[in-house]
C-alpha positions as CSV (number, residue, x, y, z in Angstrom):
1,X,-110.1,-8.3,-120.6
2,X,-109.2,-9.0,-117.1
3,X,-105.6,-7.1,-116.6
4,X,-104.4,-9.9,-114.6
5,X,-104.5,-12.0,-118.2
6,X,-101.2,-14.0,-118.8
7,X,-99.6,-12.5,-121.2
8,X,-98.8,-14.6,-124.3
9,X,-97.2,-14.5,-127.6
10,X,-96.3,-16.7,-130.5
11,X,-93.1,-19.2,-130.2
12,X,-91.3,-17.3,-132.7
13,X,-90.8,-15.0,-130.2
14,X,-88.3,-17.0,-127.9
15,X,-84.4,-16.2,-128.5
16,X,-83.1,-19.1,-130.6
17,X,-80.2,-21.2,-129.0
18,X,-77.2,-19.4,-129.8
19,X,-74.0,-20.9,-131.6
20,X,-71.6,-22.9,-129.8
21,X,-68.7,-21.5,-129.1
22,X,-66.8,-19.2,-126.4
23,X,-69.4,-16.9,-124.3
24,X,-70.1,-13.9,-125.1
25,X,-69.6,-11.4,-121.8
26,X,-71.8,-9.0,-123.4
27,X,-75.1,-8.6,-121.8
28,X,-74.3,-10.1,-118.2
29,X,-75.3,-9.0,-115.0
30,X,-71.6,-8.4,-112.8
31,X,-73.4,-11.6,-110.8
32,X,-73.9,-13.3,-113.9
33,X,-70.3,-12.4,-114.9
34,X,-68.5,-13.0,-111.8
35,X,-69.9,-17.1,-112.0
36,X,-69.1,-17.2,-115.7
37,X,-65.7,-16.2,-114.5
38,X,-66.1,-18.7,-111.4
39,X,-66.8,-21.4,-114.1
40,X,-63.9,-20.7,-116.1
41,X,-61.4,-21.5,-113.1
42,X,-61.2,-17.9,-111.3
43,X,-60.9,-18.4,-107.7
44,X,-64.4,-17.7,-106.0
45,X,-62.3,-15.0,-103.7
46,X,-60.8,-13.2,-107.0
47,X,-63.9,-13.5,-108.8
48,X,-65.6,-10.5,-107.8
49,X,-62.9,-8.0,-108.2
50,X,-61.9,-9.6,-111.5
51,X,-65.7,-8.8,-112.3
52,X,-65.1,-5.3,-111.7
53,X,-62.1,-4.4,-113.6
54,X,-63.5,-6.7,-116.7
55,X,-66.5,-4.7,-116.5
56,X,-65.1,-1.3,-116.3
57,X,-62.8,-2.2,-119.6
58,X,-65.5,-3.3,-121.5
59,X,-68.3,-0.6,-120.2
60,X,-66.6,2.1,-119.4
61,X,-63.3,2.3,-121.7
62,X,-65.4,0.2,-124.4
63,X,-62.3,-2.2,-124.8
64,X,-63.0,-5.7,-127.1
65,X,-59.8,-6.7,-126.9
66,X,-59.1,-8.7,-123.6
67,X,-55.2,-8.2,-124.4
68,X,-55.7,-4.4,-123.9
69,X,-56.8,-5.3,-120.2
70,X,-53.9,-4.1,-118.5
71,X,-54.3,-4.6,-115.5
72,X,-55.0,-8.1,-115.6
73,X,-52.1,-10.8,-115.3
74,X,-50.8,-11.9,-118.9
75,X,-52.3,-15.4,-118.5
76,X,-55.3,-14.3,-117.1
77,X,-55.8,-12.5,-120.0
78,X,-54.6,-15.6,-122.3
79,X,-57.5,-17.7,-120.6
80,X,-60.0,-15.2,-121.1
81,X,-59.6,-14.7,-124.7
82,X,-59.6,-18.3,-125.4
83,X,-63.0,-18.8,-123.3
84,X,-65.4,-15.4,-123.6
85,X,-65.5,-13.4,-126.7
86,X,-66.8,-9.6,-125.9
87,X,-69.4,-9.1,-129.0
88,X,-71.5,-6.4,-130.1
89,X,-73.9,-6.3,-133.0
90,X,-72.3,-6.2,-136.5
91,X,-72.6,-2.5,-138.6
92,X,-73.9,-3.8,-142.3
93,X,-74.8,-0.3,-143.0
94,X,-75.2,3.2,-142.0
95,X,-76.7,5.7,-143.0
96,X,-76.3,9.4,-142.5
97,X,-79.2,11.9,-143.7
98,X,-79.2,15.8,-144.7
99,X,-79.8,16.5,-140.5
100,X,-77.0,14.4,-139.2
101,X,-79.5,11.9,-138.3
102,X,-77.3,8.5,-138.3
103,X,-79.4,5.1,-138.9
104,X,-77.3,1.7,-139.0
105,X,-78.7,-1.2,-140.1
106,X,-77.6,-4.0,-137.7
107,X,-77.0,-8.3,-138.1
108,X,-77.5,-10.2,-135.1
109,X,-77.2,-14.2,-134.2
110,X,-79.4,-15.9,-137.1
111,X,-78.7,-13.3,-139.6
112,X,-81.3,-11.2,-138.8
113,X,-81.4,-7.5,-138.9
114,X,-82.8,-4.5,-136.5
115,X,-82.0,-0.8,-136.7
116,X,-80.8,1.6,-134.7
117,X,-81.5,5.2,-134.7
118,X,-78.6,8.5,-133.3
119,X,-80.7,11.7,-133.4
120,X,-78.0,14.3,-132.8
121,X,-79.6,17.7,-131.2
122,X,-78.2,20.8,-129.8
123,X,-78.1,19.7,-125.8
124,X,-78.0,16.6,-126.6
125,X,-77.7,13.1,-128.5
126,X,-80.5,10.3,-128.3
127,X,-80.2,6.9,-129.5
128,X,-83.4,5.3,-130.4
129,X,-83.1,1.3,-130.2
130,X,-84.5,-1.6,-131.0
131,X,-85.9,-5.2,-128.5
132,X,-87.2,-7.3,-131.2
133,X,-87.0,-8.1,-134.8
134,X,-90.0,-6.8,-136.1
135,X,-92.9,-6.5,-134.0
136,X,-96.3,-8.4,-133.1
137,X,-98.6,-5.3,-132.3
138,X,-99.3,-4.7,-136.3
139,X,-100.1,-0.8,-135.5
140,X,-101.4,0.4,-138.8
141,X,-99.6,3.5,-138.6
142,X,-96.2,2.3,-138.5
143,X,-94.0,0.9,-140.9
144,X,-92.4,-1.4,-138.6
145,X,-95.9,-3.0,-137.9
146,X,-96.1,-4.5,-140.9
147,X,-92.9,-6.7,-140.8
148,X,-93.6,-10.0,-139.2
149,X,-92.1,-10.6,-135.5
150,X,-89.0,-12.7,-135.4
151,X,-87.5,-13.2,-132.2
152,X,-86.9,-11.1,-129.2
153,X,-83.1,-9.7,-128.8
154,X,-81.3,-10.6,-126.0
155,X,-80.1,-8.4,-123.6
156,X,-76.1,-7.9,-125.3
157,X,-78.1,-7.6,-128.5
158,X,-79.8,-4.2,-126.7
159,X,-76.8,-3.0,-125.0
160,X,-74.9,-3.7,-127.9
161,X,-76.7,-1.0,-129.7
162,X,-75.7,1.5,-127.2
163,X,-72.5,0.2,-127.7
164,X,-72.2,0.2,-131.3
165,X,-73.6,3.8,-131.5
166,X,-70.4,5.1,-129.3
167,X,-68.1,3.4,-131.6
168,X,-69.1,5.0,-134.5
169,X,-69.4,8.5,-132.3
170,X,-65.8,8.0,-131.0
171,X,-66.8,8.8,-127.6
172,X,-65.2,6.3,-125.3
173,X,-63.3,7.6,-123.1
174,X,-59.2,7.5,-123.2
175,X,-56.6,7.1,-120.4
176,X,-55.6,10.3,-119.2
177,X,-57.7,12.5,-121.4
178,X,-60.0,15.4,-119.9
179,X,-63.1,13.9,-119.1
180,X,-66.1,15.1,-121.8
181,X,-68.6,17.6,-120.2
182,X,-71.3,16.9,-122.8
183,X,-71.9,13.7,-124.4
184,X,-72.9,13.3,-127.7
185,X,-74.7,9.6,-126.6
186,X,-77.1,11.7,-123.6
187,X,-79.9,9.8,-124.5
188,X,-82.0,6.3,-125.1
189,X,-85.0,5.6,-125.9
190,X,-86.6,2.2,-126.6
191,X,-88.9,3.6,-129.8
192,X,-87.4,1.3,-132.4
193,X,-88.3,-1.9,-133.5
194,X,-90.7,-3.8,-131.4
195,X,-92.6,-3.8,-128.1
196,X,-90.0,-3.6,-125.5
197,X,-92.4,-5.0,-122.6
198,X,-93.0,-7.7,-124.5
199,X,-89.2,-8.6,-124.2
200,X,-89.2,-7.0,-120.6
201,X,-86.3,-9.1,-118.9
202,X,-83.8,-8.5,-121.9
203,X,-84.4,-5.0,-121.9
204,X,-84.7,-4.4,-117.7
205,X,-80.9,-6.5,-117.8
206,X,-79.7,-4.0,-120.9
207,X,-80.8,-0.9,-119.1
208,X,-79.3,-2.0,-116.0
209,X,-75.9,-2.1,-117.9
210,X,-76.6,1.1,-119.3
211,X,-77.5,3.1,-115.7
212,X,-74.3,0.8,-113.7
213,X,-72.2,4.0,-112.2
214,X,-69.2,2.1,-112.9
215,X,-69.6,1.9,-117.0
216,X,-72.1,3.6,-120.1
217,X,-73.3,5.9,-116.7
218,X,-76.4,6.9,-118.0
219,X,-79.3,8.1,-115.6
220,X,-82.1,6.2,-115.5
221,X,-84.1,9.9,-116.2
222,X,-82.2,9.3,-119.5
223,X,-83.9,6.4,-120.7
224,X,-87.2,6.6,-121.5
225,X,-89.3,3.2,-122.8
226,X,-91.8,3.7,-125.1
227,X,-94.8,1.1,-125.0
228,X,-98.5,0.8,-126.8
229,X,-100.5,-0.2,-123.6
230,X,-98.9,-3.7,-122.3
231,X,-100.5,-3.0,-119.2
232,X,-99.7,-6.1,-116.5
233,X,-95.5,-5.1,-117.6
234,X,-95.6,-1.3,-116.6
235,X,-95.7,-1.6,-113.1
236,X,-92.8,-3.8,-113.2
237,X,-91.1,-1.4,-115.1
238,X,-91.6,1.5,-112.4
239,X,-90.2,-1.0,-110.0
240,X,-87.4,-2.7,-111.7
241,X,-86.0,-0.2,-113.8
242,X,-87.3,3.4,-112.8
243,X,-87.1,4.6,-116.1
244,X,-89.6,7.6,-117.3
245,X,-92.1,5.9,-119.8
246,X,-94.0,7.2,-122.9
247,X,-96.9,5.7,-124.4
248,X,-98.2,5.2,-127.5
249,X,-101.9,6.9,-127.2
250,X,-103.0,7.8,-130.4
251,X,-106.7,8.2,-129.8
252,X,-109.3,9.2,-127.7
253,X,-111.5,6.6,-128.1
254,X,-111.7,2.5,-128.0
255,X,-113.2,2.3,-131.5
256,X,-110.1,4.7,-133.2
257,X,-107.7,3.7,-131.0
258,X,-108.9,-0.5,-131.5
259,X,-108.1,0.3,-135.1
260,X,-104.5,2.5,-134.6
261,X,-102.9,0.0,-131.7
262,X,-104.8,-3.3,-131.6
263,X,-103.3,-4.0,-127.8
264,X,-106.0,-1.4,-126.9
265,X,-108.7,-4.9,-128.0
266,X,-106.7,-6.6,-124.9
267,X,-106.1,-3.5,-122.5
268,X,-108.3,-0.8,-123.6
269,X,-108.1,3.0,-122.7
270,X,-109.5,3.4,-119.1
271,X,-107.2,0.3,-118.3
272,X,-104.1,1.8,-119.7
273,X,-105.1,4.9,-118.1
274,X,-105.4,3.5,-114.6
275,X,-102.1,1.7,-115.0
276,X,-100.1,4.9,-115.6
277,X,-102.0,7.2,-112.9
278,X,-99.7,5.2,-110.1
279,X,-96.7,4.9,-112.4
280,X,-94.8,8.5,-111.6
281,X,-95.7,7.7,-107.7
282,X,-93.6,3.9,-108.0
283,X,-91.0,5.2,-110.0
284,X,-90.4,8.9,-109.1
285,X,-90.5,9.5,-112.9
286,X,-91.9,13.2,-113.3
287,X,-94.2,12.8,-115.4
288,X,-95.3,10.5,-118.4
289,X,-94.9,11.2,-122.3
290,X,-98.2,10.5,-124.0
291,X,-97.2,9.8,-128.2
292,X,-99.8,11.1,-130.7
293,X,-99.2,10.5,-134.0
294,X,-101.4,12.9,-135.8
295,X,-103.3,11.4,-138.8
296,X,-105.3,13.6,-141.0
297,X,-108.9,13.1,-140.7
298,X,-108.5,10.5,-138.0
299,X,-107.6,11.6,-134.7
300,X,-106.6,15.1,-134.9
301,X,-110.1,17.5,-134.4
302,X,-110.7,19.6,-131.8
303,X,-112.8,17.3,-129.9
304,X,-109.8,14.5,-129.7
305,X,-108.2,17.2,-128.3
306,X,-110.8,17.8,-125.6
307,X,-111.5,14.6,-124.8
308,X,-107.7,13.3,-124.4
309,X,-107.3,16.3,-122.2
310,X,-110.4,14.8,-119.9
311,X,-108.5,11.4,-120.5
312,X,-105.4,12.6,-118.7
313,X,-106.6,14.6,-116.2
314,X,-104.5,13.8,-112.7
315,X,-101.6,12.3,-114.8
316,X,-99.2,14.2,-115.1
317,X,-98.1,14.0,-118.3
318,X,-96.5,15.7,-121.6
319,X,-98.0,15.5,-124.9
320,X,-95.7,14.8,-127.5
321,X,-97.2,15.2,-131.1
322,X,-95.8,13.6,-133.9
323,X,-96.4,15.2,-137.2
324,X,-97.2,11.2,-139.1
325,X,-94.2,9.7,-140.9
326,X,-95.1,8.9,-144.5
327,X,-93.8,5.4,-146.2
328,X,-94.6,3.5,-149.1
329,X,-97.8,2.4,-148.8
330,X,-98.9,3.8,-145.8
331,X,-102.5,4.0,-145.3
332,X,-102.8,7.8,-144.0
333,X,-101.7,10.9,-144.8
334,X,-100.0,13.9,-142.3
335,X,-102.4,16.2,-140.6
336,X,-102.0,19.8,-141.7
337,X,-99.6,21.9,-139.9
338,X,-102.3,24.4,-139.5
339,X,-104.5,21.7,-137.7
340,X,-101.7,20.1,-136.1
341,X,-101.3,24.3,-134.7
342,X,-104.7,24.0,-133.4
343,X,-104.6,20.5,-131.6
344,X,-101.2,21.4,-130.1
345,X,-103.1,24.9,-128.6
346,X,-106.0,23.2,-127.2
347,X,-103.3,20.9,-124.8
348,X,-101.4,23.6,-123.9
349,X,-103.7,26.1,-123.1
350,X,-105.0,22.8,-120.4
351,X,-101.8,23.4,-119.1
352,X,-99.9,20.5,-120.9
353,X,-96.8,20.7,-122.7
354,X,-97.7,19.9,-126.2
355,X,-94.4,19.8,-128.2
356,X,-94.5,19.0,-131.8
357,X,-92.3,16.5,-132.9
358,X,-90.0,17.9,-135.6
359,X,-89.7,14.5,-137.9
360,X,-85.4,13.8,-138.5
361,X,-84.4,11.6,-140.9
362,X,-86.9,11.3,-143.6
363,X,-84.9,11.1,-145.9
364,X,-83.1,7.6,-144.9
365,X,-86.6,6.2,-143.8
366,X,-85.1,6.8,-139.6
367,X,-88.4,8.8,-138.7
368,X,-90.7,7.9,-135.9
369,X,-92.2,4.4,-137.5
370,X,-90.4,4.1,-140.4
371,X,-88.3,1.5,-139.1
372,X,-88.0,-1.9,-140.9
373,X,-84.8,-4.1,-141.5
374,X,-83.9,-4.0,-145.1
375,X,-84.2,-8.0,-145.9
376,X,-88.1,-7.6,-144.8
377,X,-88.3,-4.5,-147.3
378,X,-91.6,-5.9,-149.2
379,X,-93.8,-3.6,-149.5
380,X,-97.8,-4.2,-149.4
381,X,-100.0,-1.9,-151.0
382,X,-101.9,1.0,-149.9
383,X,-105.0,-1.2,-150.6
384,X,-103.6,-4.2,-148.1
385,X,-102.3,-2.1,-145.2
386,X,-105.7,-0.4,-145.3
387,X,-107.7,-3.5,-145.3
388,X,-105.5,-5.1,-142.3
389,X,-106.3,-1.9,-140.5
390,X,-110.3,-1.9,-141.1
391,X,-110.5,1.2,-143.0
């Protein structure tokens, strides 16, 4: 299919209209916030510095309470909290497993539900999130592939995860207090819930709140998005947000890899492949993350290894391989750690990194594609999921 293709997707997709009520300041761009503040009677003159010190409170201090803005007249502060609201995502659960893996369980506008994932490691912390309930691309791997998409979140339904997250770590900063030299929050990475190109202006906006010097202060190097192959969005992603990118891969052929990620029926593997070659040059990202899960039987023989070594050749890349994530009902089973060994010696003896995912979280069902909101928790059996697949 021509690259060029419109992209398209159900209606469900589309946001719905949000409750009346006071605006939620969450989620704006400082332009967007500076007019909202405009609109509500700040002086056009005023407006931009009042943008400024209302961001830094609620981005870099991670203050709710508009009262707590200090430095802000009384009756400034009286106005705002009768007109904006400043509103995160709401906790219904969380989750800690055996590994100190944390996984909350989150409700959004609608009562719908996405998780989020805090994967605590030694030099650092990384938060995986979520940019849509559910997901469309029906990978047959992955748990989350089999709940139905929803809606897209909005951008202060993404940045609220971040935001959520550092709650629950206590690691906003505090007046006067030393300044932490290692965060516990280092990381994000768009690998939860959904196809985060397929929401790309919600996530850019988030991300941009994320990287803004003046609040969360994350590097853009920090933020990796993960997506299966929605090929017209990734060079607007080198340009507009600069972030380093992994892909979903998989397989080393169109007729494995049709079957694993059905994008690949729309943009198939020499597309993809041509789309990330120029990527590293547009967004001075060192190099690309190629994902392979690693199925028993299916993707994971010598010869996938040789042949997605010849795939990559001039990208440059790391190969992250992901020992598969079992669920209830999933369709496959784990390759061996023995071949897994084998695969991972082939790549780096190319002269790839070929790191093997060490799976976190298990236990709570917060592994790499277990994801899937609680209230869409019906299960199909083995015998469905396989037939949906083609196996």
């Amino acid at each position: 299919m021509d690259a060029k293709a419109p992209i398209t997707q159900d209606v469900m997709t589309i946001p719905r209209k949000l409750p009346d009520g006071p605006q939620n300041l969450i989620g704006l761009s400082r332009d967007q916030l500076r007019d909202a503040l405009i609109a509500a009677g700040t002086s056009e003159k005023q407006a931009k510095m009042r943008a400024s010190q209302i961001w830094q409170w609620i981005y870099h201090w991670g203050v709710r309470d508009f009262a707590q803005m200090t430095n802000l007249a009384k009756d400034y502060r009286a106005m705002l909290a009768e007109t904006f609201v400043i509103a995160v995502p709401e906790v219904v659960t969380r989750q800690i497993s055996e590994d100190g893996t944390r996984k909350y369980l989150c409700r959004i506008a609608g009562g719908h539900e996405v998780e989020v994932v805090y994967i605590p490691e030694t030099d650092r912390g990384t938060l995986c999130i979520s940019s849509q309930v559910g997901c469309t691309l029906t990978c047959s791997f992955c748990h989350t592939g089999t709940q139905k998409l929803v809606r897209n979140l909005t951008a202060a339904e993404i940045i609220g995860q971040v935001m959520l997250a550092r709650d629950d770590l206590d690691e906003w900063p505090e007046p006067g207090a030393p300044t932490k030299q290692n965060r516990l929050l280092s990381n994000i990475v768009l690998m939860g819930m959904g196809e985060p190109l397929y929401n790309f202006e919600s996530v850019r906006d988030a991300m941009k709140i994320a990287m803004d010097p003046h609040g969360i202060q994350l590097s853009r190097r920090r933020i990796t998005l993960s997506t299966s192959g929605v090929v017209p969005e990734i060079a607007r992603t080198a340009e507009e947000i600069g972030c380093q990118l992994a892909v979903s891969f998989h397989a080393t052929t169109d007729e494995v890899r049709d079957r694993l990620v059905p994008i690949n029926k729309r943009w198939n593997i020499e597309t993809l492949l041509d789309a990330l070659r120029v990527y590293p040059k547009v967004s001075n990202s060192e190099r690309i993350t190629f994902e392979y899960v690693m199925l028993d039987g299916i993707n994971d023989s010598d010869n996938d290894a040789r042949r997605l070594i010849k795939l990559i050749d001039g990208i440059p890349a790391k190969i992250n391989l992901i020992p598969f994530n079992e669920w209830p009902g999933a369709p496959y089973k784990r390759s061996s750690n023995n071949r897994i060994r084998a695969f991972a010696d082939i790549i780096y003896n190319a002269g790839y990194a070929s790191p093997v995912r060490k799976p976190r979280g298990e236990d709570i069902m917060a592994a790499c594609g277990q994801l899937k909101s609680a209230t869409e928790r019906a299960r199909k059996s083995r015998a469905e999921i396989a037939a949906d697949a083609g196996l």
